[in-house]
C-alpha positions as CSV (number, residue, x, y, z in Angstrom):
1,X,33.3,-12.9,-26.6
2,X,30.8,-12.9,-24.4
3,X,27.0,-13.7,-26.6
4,X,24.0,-11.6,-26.2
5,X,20.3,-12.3,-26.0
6,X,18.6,-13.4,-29.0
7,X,14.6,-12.3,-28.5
8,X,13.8,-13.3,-31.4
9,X,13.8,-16.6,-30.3
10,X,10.4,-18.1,-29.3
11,X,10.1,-17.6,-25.5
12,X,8.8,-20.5,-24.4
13,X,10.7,-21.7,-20.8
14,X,10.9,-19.1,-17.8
15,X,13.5,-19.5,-15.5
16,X,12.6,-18.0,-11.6
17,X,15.2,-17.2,-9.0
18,X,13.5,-16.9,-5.6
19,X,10.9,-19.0,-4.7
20,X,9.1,-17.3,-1.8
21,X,5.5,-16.0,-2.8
22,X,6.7,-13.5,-5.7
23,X,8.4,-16.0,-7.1
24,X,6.0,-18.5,-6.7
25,X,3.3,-16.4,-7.9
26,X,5.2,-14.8,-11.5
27,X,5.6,-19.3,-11.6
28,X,2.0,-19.9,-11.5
29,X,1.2,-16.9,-14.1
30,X,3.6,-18.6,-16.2
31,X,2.4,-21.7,-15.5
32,X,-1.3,-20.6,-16.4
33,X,-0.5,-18.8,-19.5
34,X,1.4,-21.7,-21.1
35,X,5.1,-21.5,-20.6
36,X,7.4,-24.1,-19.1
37,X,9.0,-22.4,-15.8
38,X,12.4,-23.7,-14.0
39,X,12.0,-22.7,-10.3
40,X,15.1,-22.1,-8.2
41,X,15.9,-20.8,-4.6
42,X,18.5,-22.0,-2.4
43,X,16.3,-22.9,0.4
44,X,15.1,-26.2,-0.1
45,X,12.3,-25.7,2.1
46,X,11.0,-22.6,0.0
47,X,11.4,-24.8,-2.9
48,X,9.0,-27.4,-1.4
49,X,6.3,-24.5,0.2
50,X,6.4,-22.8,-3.5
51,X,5.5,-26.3,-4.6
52,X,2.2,-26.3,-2.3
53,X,1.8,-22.9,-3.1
54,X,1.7,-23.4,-6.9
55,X,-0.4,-25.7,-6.7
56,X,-3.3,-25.2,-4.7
57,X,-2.8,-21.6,-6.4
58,X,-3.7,-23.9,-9.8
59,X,-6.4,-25.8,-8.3
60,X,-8.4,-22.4,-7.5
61,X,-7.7,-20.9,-10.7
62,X,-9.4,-24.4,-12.1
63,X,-12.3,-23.5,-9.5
64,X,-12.7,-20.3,-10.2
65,X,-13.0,-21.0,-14.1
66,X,-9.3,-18.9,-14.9
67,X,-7.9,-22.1,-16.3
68,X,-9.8,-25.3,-17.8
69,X,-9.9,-27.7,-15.5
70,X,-8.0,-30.6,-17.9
71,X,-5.3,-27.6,-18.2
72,X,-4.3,-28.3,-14.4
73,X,-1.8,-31.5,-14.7
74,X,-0.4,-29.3,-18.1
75,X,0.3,-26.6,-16.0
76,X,1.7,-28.9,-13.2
77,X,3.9,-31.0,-15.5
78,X,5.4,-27.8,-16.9
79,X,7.7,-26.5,-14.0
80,X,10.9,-28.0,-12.7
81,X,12.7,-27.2,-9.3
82,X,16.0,-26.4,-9.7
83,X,18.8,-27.5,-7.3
84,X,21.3,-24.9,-8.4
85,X,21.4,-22.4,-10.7
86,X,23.3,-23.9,-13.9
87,X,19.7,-25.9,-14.1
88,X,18.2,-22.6,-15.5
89,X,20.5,-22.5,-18.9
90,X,17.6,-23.2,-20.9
91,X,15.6,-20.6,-20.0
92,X,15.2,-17.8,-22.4
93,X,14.4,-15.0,-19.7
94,X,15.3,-15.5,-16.2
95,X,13.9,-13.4,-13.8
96,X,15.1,-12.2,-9.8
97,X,12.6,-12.6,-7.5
98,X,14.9,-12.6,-4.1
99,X,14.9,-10.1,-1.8
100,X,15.3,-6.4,-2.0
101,X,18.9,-6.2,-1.3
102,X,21.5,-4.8,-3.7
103,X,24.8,-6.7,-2.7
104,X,22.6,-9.9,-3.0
105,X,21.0,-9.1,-6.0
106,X,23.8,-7.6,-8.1
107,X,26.1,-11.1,-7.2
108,X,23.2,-12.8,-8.2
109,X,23.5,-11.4,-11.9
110,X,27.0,-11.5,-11.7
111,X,26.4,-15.1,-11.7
112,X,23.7,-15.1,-14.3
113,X,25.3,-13.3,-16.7
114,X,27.9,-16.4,-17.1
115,X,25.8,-19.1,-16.4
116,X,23.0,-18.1,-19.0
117,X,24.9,-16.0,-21.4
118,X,22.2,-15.7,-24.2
119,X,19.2,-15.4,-22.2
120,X,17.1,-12.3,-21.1
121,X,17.6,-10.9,-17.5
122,X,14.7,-9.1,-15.2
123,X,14.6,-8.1,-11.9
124,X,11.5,-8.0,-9.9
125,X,12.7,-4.9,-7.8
126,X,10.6,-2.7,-6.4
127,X,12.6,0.2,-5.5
128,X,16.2,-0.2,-6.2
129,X,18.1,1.0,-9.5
130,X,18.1,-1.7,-12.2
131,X,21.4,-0.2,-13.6
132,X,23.3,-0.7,-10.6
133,X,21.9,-4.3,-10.5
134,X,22.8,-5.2,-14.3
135,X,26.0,-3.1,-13.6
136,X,28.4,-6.4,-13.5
137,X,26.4,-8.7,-15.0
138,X,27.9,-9.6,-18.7
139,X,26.5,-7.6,-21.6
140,X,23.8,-5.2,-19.7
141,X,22.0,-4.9,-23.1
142,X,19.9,-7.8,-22.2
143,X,19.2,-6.6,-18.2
144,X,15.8,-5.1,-17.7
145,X,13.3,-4.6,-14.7
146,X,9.8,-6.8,-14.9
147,X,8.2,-5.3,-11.5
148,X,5.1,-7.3,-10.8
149,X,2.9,-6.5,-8.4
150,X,1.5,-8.7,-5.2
151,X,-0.3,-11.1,-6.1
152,X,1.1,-11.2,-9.2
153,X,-1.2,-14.0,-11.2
154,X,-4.6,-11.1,-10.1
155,X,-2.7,-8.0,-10.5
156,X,-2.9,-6.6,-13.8
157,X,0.1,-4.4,-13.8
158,X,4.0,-5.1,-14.7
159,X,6.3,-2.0,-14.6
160,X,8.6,-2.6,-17.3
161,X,12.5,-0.7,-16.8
162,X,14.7,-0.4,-19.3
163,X,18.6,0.3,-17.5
164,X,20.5,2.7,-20.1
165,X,21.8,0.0,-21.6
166,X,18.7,-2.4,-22.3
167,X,18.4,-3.2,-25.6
168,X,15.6,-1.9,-27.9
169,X,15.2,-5.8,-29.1
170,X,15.6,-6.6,-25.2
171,X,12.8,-4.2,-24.1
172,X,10.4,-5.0,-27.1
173,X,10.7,-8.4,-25.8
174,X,9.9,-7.9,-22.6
175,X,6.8,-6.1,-23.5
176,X,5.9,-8.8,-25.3
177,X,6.2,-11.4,-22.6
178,X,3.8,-9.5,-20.0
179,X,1.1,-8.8,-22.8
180,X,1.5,-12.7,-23.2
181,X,0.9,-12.9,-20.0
182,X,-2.7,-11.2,-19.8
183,X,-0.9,-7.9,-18.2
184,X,-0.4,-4.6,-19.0
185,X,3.0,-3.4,-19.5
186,X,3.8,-0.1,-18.7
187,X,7.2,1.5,-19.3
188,X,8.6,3.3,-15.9
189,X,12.0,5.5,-15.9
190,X,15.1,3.6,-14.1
191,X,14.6,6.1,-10.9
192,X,13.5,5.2,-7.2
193,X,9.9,3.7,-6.9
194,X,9.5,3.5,-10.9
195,X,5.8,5.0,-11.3
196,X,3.5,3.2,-8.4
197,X,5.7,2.8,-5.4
198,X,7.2,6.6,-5.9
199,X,3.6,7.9,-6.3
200,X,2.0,6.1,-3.7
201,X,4.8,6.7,-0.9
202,X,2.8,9.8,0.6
203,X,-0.4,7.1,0.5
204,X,1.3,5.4,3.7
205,X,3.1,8.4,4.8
206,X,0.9,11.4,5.1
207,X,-1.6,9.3,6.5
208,X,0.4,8.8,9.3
209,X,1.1,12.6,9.9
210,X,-2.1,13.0,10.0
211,X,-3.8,10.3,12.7
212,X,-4.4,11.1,16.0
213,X,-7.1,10.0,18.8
214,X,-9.6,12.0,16.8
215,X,-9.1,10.3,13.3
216,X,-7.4,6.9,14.1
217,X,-6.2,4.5,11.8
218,X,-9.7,2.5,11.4
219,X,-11.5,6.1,10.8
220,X,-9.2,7.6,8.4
221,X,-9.2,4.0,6.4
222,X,-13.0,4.0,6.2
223,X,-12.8,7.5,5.2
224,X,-10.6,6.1,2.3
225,X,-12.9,3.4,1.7
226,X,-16.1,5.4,2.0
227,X,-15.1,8.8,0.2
228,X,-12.4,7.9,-2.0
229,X,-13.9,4.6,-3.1
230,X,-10.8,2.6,-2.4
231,X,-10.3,-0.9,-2.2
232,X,-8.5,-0.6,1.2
233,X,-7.2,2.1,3.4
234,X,-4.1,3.2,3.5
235,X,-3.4,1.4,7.1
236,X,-5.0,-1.7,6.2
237,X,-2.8,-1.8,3.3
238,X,0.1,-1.4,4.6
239,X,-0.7,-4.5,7.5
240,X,-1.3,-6.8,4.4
241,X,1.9,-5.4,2.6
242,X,3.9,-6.1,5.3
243,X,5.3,-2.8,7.2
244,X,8.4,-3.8,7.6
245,X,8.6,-4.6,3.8
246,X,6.3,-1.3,3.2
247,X,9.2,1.1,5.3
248,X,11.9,-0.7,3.6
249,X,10.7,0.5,0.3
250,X,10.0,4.1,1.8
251,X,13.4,3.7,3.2
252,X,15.7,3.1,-0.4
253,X,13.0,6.0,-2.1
254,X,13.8,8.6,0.7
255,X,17.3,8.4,0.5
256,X,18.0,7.8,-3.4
257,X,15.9,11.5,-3.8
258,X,18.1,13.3,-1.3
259,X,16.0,12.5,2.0
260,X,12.8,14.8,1.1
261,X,10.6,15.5,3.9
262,X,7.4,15.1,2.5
263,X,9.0,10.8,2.4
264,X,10.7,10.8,5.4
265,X,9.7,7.6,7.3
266,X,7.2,7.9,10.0
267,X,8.3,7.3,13.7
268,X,4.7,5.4,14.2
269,X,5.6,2.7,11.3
270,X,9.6,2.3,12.3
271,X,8.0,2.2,16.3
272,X,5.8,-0.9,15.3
273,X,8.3,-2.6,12.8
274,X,11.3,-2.5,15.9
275,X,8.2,-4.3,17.7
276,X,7.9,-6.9,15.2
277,X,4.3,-5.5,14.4
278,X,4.6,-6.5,11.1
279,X,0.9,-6.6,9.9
280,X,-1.0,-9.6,9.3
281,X,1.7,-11.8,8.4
282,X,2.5,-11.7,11.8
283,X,-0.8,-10.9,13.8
284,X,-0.4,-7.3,14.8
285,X,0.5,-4.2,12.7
286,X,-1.6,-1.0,12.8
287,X,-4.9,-3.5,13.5
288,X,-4.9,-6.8,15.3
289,X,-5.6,-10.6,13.7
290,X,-6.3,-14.2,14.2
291,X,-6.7,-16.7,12.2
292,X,-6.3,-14.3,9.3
293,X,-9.1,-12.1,10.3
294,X,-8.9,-8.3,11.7
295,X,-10.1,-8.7,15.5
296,X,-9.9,-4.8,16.2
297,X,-7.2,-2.0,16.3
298,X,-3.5,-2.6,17.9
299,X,-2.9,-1.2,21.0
300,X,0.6,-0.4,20.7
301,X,-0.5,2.2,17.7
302,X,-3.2,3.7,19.2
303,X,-1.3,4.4,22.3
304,X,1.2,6.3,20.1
305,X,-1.3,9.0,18.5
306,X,-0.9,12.5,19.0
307,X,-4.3,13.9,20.7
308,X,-5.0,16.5,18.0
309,X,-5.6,16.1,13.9
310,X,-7.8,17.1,11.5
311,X,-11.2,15.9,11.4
312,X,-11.2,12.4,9.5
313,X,-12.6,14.2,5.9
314,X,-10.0,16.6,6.0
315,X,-7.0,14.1,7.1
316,X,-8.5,11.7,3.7
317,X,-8.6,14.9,1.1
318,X,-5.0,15.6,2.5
319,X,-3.5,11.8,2.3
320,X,-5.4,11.5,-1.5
321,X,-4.0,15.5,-1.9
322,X,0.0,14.7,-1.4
323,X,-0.7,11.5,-4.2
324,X,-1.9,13.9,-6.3
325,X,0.8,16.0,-5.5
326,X,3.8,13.2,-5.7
327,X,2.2,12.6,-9.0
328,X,2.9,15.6,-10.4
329,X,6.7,15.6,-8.8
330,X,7.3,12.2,-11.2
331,X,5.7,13.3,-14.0
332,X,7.9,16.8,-13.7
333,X,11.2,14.5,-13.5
334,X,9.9,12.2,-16.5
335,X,8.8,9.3,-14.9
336,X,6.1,8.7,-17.2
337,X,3.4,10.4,-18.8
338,X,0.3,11.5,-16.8
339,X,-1.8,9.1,-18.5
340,X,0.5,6.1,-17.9
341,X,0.9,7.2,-14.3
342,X,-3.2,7.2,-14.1
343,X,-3.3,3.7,-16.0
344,X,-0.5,2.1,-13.3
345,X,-1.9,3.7,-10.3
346,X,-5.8,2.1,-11.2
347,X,-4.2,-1.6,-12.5
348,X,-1.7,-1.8,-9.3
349,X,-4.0,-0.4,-6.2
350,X,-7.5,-0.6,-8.2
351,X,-8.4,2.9,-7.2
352,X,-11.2,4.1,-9.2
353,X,-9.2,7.0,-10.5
354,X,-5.8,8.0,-11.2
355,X,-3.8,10.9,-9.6
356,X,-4.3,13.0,-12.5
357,X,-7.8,12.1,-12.7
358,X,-8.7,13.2,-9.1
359,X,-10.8,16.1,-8.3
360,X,-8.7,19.3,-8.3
361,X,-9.3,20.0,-5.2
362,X,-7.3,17.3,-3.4
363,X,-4.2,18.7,-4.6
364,X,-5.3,21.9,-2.8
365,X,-4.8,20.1,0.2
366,X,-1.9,17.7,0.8
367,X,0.0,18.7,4.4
């Protein structure tokens, strides 16, 4: 018979499966807050980039006064890079950090659940159902989602999702872990988008309905920036998420609730993502860059706006309006509660207010 995870154990070593900058970033947290991490990835070459990554990421945290400097060779001396996955038995929680693909992801604990039969499992998804990932892994009593938001070791959010059959003990855990970490945990229902994705999908999709030559991407964003008192707009944060990794999400969320319309992917983003207009990481998106610096608006996305829109203060109230509204939506399904939705929405994005907090008004006018 088949063991099961023991959290009372002392968590002390982190294994990591995926070493691009997710999983290079939850390593350096680690790293930083003590534990002993095990890195794996099948590339070879991510493995070694992750290694850069990690630790110039450790040298600036030094810099910045996050970490004592004599903690940097510590921190340094405490992970391992795994060439296969067997090297992660020790580990008393592993967690998935590959990409968001479900075949890929549910071998992957498949595989897991026989190499490291006692240990923890999380899954670092951002959209897809952690049930049907722990589905064939052995005893899905120890399977749990750890979301952590980009970039991970700043962000002070970690979605935390139990599947149906996570473990009380499991969960507890878990929670546990991420305070350990210096995060807030919050827990999320096992449904599309947990809490911050699902309620920010009309952030990056209304906006788009509502651009045009009158309010263009840069406008609309400074509207965001200027009235809302947002870190970024919703256009400039979408180039840095990626939009090809931003409609993906969109993509899983729209189709596991039914294809609503209201999150139905916008023609403009799928247009620029066919393109390869990918956002910063790959010069152009809905603004242009070099060097890693925005040299102006693209082209290809201006030439694709409609010639009428609402006047930039109106198209804002509306984009902020349908959050407020898409709030409400996952609070009515049991999501979470409103005052955990407002506490995830301000630690992930750093909005000044949560949905629930907003003025009334903008939930008067969502198109």
């Amino acid at each position: 018979m088949t063991s099961t995870a023991n959290p009372t154990l002392p968590l002390r070593r982190v294994g990591i499966v995926g070493a691009g900058v997710m999983g290079a970033g939850i390593a350096q947290l680690c790293l930083q807050k003590g534990f002993k991490v095990s890195l794996y990835d099948e590339s070879p070459e991510a493995s070694c980039k992750a290694a850069g990554r990690i630790k110039k990421g450790i040298e600036d945290a030094a810099t910045r006064g996050k970490i004592a400097s004599g903690e940097i060779e510590r921190a340094l001396n405490s992970i391992s890079y795994a060439k296969s996955l067997e090297e992660l038995s020790g580990a008393e929680l592993v967690i998935e950090a590959i990409a968001e693909d479900l075949p890929a992801k549910k071998s992957l604990f498949e595989r897991l659940g026989r190499i490291v039969p006692s240990s923890m499992l999380a899954t670092n998804t951002s959209s897809l159902s952690v049930a049907e990932i722990a589905a064939g892994a052995a005893s899905p009593e120890r399977v749990l989602g750890l979301h952590f938001f980009n970039p991970p070791v700043a962000t002070k959010l970690v979605e935390v999702i139990p599947a149906p059959r996570t473990s009380g003990e499991v969960f507890k855990a878990a929670r546990d872990f991420v305070a350990a970490l210096g995060k807030t945990p919050i827990q999320a229902k096992d449904k599309p988008g947990f809490i911050v994705n699902r309620v920010m999908r009309p952030y990056y999709l209304a906006c788009q309905r509502l651009v045009s030559k009158r309010c263009p991407p840069a406008l609309l964003d400074r509207m965001a920036r200027e009235l809302g008192e947002v870190p970024m707009g919703p256009f400039e944060l979408m180039d840095l998420i990626g939009l090809d990794v931003n409609l993906a999400i969109t993509k899983v969320i729209y189709e596991s609730l039914g294809r609503p319309e209201r999150l139905k992917p916008q023609p403009l983003q799928e247009a620029l993502v066919a393109q390869g207009h990918w956002g910063r990481k790959t010069g152009r998106g809905f603004y242009l860059y070099a060097d890693g610096k925005r040299m102006g608006e693209n082209p290809e996305a201006l030439s694709r706006l409609s010639e009428l829109g609402p006047p930039p203060e109106e198209a804002w109230e509306k984009t902020i309006g349908a959050v407020v509204l898409e709030a409400q939506l996952a609070h009515d399904t049991g999501i979470a509660s409103r005052e955990d939705i407002d506490v995830a929405i301000k630690l992930a994005m750093n909005f000044p207010k949560g949905p629930f907090e907003w003025r009334p008004r903008a939930a008067k006018t969502a198109p």
